[in-house]
C-alpha positions in Angstrom: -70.5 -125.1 55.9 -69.9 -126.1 59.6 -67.9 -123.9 61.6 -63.8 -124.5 61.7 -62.5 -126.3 64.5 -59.8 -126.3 67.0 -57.7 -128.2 68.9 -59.2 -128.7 72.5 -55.5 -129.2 74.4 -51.9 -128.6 74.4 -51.6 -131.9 74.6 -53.4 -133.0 71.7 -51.2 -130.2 69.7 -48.2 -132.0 70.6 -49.6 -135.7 70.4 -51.3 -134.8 67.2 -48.3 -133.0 65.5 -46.1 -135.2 66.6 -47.8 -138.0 65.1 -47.4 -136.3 62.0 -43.6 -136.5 62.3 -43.6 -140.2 63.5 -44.2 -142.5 60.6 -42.4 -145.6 59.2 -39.1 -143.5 58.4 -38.5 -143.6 62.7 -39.1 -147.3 62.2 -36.4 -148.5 59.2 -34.3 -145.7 58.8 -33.3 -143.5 61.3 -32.2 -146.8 63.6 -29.9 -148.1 60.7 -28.8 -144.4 60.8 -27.5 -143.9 64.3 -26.1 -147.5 64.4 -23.7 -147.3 60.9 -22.4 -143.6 61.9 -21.3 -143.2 65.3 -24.3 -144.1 67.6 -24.4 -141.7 70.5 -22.4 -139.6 68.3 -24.4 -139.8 65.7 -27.5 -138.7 68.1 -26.2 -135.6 69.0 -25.1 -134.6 65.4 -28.4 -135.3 64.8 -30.0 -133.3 67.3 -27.5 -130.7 66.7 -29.3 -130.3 62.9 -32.7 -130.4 64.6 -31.7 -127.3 66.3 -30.2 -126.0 63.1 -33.1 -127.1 61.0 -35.8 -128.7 62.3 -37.1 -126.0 65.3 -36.5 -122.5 62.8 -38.5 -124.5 60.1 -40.9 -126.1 61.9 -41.6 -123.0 64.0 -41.9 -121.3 60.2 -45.1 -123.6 59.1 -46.6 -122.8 62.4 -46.4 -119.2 62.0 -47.5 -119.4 58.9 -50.8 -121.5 59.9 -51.5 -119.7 63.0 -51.7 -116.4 61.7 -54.4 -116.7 59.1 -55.8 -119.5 60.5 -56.9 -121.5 57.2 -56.0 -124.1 54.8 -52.5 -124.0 53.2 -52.9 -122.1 50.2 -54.8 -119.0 52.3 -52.6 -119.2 55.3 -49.0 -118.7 53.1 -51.4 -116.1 50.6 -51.9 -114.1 53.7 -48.4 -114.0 55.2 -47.4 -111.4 52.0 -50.0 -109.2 49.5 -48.2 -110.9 46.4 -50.4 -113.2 45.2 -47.4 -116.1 44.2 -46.5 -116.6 47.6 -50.1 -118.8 47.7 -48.4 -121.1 45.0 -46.4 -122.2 48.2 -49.4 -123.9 49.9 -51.3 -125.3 46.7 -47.3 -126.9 46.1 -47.8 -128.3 49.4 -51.5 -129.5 49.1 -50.1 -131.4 46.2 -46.8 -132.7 48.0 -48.9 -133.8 50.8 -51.3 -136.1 48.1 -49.1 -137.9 46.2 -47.0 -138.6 49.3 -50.3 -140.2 50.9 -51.4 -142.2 47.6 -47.9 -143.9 47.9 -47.1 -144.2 51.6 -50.9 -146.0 51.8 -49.5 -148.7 50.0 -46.7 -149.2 52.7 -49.3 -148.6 55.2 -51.3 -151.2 53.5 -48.5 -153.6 53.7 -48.5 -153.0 57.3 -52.0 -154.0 57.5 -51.1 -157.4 55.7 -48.6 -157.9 58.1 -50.7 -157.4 61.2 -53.0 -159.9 60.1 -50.2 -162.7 58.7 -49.3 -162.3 62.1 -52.8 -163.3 63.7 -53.0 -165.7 61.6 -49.2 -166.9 62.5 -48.6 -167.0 58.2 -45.1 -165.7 58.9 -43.7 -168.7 60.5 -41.3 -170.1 58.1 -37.4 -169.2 56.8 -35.6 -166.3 56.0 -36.4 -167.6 52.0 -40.0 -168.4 53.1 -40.6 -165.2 54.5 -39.0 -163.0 51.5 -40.5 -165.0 49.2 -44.3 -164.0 51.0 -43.6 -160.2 50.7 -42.3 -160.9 47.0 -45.4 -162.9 46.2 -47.9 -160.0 48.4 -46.1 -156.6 47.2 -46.1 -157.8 43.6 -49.8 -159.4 43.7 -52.0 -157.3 40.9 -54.5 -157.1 43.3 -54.3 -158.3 47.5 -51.8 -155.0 47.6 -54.6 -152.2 46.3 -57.2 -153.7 48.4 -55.1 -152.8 51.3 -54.4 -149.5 50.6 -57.4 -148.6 49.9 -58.5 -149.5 53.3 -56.1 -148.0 54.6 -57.0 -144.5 53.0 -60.7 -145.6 54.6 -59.3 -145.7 58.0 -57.7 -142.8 58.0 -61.1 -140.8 55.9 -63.1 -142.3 59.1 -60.6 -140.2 61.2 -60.6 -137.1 59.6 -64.1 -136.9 58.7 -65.1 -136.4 62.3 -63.3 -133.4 62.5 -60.1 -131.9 64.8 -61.6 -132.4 68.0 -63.7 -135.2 67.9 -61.3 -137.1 65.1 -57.7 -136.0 64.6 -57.4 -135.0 68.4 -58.9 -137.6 69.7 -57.6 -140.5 67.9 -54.1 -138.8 68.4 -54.7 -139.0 72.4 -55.6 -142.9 71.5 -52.9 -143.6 68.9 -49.5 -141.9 70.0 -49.4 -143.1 73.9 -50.4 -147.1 72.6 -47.5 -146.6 70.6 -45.2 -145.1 72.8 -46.1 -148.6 75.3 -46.0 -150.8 72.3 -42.0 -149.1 71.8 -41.2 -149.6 75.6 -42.4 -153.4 76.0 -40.9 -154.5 72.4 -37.7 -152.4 73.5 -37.8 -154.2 76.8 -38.4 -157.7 75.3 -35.9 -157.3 72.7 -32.8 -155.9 75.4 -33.6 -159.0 77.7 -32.6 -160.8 74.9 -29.3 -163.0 75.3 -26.5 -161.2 73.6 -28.6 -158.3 73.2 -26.1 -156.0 74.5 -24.3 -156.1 71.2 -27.0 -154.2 69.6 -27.6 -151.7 72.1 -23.6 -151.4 71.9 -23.9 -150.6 68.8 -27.0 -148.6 68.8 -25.6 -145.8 71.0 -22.1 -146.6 72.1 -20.3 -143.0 70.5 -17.9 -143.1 67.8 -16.9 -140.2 66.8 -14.0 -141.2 63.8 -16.7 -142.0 62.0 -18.7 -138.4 62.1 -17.7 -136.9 58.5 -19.1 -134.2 55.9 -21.5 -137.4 54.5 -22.9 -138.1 57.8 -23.9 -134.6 58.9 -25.3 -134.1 55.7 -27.4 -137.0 56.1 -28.5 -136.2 59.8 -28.9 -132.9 58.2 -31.4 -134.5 56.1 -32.9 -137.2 58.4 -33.7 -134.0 60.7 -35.6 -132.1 58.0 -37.5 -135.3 56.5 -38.6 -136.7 60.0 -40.2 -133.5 60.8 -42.5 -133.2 57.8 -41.2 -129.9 56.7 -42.5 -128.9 52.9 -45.3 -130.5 53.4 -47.8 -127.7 54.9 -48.8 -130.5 57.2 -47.5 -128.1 60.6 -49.1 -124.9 59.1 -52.4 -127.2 58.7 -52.2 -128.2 62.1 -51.3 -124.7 63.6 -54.3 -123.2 62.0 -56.2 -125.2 64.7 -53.8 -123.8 67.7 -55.1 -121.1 70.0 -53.4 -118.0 69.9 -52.2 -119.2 73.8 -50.1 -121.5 72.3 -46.3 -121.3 72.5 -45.2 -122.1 69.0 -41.3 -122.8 70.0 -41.7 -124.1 72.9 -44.8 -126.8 71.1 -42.0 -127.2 67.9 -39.3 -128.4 71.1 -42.0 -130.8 72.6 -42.5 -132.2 69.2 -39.0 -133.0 67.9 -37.8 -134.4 71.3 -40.4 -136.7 71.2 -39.8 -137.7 67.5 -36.1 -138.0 68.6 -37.4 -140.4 71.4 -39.6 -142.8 69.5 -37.1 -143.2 66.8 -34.1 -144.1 69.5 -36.5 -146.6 70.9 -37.4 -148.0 68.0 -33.4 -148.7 67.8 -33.3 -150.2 70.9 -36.6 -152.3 70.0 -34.5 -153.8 66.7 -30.6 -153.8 67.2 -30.6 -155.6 70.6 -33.2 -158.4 69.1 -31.3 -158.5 65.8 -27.7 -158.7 67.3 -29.4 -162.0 69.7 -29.6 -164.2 66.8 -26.3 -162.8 65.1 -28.3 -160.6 62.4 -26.7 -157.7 60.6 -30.1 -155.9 60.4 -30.3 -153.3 57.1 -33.0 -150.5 56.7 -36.2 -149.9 54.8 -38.8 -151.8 54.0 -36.8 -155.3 54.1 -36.0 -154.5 57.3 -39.6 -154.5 58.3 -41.2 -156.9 56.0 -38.4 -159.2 55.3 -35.4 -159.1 58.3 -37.5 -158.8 61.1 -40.0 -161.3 60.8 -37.0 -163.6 60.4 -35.6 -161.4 63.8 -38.4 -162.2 66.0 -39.3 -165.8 65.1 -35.3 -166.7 66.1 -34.9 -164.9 68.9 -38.3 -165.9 70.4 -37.4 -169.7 69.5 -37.7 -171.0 73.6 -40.6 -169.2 73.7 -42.8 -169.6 70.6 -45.8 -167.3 72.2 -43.7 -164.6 73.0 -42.3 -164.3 69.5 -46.3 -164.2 68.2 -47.3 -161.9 70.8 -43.9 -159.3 69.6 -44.3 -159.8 66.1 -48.3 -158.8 66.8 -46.7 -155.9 68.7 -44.8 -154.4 66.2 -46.9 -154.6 63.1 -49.6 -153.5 65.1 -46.9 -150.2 65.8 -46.6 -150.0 62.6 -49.9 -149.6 62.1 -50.2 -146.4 64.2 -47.3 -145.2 63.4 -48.3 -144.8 59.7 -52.2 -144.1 61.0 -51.0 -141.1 62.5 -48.9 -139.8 59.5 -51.7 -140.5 57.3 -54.0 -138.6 59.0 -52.1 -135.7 58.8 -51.5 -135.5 54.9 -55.2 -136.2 54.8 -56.0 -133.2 56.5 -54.1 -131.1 54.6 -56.5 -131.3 51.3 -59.5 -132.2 53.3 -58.8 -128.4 54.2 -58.5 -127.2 51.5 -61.1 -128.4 50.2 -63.5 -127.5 53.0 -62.9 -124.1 53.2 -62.0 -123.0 49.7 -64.9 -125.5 47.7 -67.0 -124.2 50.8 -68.0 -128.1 51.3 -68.7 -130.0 54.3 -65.8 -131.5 55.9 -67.0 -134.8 55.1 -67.7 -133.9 51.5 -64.3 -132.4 51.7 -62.4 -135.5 52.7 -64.2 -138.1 50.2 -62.3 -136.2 47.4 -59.1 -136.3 48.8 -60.2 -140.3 49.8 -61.3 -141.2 46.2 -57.8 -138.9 45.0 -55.5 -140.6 47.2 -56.9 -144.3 46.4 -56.9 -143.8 43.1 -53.0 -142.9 43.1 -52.6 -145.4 45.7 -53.9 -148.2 43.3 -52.0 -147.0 40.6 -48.3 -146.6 42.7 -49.2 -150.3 44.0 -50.0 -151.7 40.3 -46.6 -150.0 39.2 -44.8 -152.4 41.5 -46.9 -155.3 40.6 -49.4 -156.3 37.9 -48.1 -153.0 36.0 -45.1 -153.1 36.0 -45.0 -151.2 32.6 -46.4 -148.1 34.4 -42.7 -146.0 34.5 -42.2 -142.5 34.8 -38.6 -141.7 33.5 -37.0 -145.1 34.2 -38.6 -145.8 37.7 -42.4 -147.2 38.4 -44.6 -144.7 39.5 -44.6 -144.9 43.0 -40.2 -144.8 42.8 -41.3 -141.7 40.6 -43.3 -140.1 43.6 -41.4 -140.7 46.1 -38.3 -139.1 44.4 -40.0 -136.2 42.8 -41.7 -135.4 46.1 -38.5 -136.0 48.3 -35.8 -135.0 46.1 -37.6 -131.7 44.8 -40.4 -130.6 46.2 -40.2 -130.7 50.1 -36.9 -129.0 49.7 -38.7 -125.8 47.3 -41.6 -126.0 49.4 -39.4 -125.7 52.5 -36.7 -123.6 50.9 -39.5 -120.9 50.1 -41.3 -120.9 53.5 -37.9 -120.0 55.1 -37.3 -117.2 52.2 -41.1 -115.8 53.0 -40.7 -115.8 56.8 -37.0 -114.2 56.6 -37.3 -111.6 53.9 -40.5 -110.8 52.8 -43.6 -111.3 55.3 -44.5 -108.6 57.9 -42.0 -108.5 60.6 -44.5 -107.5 62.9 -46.9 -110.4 62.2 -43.9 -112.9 62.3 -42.7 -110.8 66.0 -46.5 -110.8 67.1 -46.6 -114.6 66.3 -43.3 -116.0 67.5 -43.6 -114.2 71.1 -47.5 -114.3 71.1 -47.9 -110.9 71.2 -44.8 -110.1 72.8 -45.2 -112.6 76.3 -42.2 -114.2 75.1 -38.5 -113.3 75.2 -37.5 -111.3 72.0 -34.0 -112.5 72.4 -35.2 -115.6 71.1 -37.2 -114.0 68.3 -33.8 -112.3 66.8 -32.1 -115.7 67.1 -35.0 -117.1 64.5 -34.8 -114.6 62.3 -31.2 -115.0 62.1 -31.8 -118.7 61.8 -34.5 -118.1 58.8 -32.9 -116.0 56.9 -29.6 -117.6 56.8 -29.1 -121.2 58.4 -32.3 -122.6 57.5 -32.3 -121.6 53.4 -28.4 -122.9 53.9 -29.0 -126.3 55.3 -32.1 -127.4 52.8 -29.8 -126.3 49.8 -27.4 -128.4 50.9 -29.4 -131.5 51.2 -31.0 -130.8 47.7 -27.7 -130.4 46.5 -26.6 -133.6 48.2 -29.4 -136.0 47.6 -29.3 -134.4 43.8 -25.6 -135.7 43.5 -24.7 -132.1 42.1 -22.4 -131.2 45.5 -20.4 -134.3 44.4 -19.8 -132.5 41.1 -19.6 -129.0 42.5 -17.1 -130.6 45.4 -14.7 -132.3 42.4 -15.3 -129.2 40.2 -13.6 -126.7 43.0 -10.9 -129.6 43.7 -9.5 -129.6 40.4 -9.0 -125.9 40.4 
């Protein structure tokens, strides 16, 4: 077995980890977010729950993975001598899987896209062009073939290790998106009438901040950081011990922050030009925009081609870099525990992740049949995995790092031995025990319906 790696920079810590946090989510929903509940006031509710939420937890997982300095399952096994703790990681080496075997088929759908474009096979109507991703998303087989290769890009990557793979293609990835964000942003704000969208992108509107919008800000703060999914404590097994962990977890979520208020200003502004109402998830992607860019591009045909190019090629990365990340988390695991090669090591979680892949894209297509409780299979993972097991995995980590692991270890970790302030430390540990546990049992409880019932329940006594 080869020896375990480490990252080589700060800045591929932040690039790489961030890139974990950046996925398609920045893309369709947290734009449709901002503009629908406030804008600018929206923004800073937002980043008011990333303080809340997103820095304690985040900070959490990296604690976690720096101190023992392993896969999932050993790193939260070694934070406390009873042995149940462990179950943590193995629930997040699981999460992690079935969230990569569904979002490849997205990611594959990306792929498609990026090539229609090439070829210019998206020129057509608003009915052409949702008829195309009816016809490709429902296709029995086009759809797996993607997928897969997707899952084979992103093997490629983390087969070659941290430095030479994940760190590397993160240095490579996340800056081409970042200039991919600013010249579509640019393009689309030049735009005539584009001053509508960025109006109501970030203009602040504070009547419309209520108990439902923090609660989903709340929410879009703890999902867009990848927290439950033992991704971070992966990645911070590979930090140094010189590594600030809060001060890395700050980098991070301002620069999520940032790509996804970009991507706002790279859709609203383009949307609002041609008098579009633009909505979120994937029909904003593979059905609205398309639609978006071949309108307001219509003087200039080549410059629509060359945006449309742009952004699916965004896309691309943007996924590339999330996928990467749940890869590693079982290629890990694997490694270390199985005491395989690393390559060994990441064909399982290849041919595990395809094979669910396949199976979550023939759910939605030539299997329809293929249901799990009323919903096709890859509905069924993405609500079991978002609904309840990010939120366990998450609500447990903060429950271990508050109450029951070493107070020492979590001191010596948070401070690096002390070289930090420990003002800061006591404000964590008051965050951990309390806020953090507080906020993810509200958004279970909200995205579960029950604090509807509770909320009524209480009201009619």
């Amino acid at each position: 077995m080869t020896k375990r790696g480490y990252f080589g920079s700060r800045l591929g810590i932040v690039l790489a980890t961030a890139g974990s946090a950046v996925g398609l989510g920045n893309v369709w929903r947290f734009p449709f977010m901002v503009g629908h509940n406030g804008g600018a006031a929206f923004i800073l509710l937002y980043f008011g729950c990333v303080l809340l939420l997103g820095l304690p937890g985040m900070v959490s997982e990296f604690i976690v993975g720096r101190h023992a300095q392993a896969n999932a399952a050993r790193a939260y096994g070694a934070m406390h001598r009873g042995r149940g703790w462990k179950l943590i990681g193995y629930l997040g080496i699981l999460t992690s899987t079935i969230i990569l075997g569904f979002y490849a088929v997205v990611a594959g759908w990306c792929l498609q896209y990026l090539a229609a474009s090439l070829l210019g096979h998206l020129n057509g109507d608003s009915h052409y062009v949702e008829h195309y991703f009816q016809e490709f998303s429902t296709h029995p087989l086009k759809p797996c073939l993607w997928a897969v290769g997707f899952i084979l890009i992103t093997h490629l990557v983390v087969a070659r290790g941290i430095r030479r793979g994940i760190e590397r293609a993160s240095k490579v990835l996340m800056p081409l998106l970042l200039v991919l964000l600013v010249v579509i942003a640019v393009a689309s704000c030049l735009l005539p009438g584009a001053e509508k969208g960025v109006e109501f992108l970030l203009k602040p509107d504070f009547s419309k901040l209520s108990r439902g919008v923090f609660l989903d800000a709340l929410g879009q703060a703890f999902f867009s950081l990848s927290l439950g999914t033992a991704c971070l404590c992966t990645y911070a097994s590979y930090f140094s011990r010189r590594v600030s962990l809060a001060r890395s977890a700050l980098q991070i979520c301002l620069l999520d922050s940032a790509i996804a208020i970009l991507a706002g200003l790279m859709i609203f502004p383009a949307a609002f030009s041609v008098g579009i109402q633009p909505d979120s998830g994937p029909s904003l992607v593979f059905i609205t925009l398309p639609n978006v860019f071949r309108e307001a591009f219509t003087a200039i045909p080549a410059v629509g081609y060359v945006v449309a190019v742009m952004f699916y090629l965004l896309l691309v990365f943007a996924a590339l870099t999330s996928t990467i990340s749940m890869h590693e988390i079982g290629t890990a695991y694997f490694h270390e525990e199985n005491h395989l090669e690393r390559r060994s090591a990441a064909w399982i979680m290849t041919v595990a992740c395809s094979l669910l892949a396949v199976a979550c894209s023939l759910s939605v297509g030539g299997w329809a049949g293929l249901q799990v409780m009323g919903r096709s299979l890859m509905e069924f993972c993405d609500f079991v995995t978002a609904q309840v097991m990010l939120p366990v995995g998450a609500f447990l980590t903060s429950l271990l790092l508050g109450w029951f692991a070493d107070r020492q270890v979590v001191y010596n970790e948070f401070t690096n031995n002390g070289s930090m302030h420990s003002t800061l430390f006591r404000v964590y540990m008051v965050s951990v025990r309390y806020v953090v546990p507080t906020c993810i049992l509200l958004i279970f409880l909200n995205q579960s319906g029950l604090l509807n019932v509770l909320t009524a329940l209480f009201a009619s006594h």
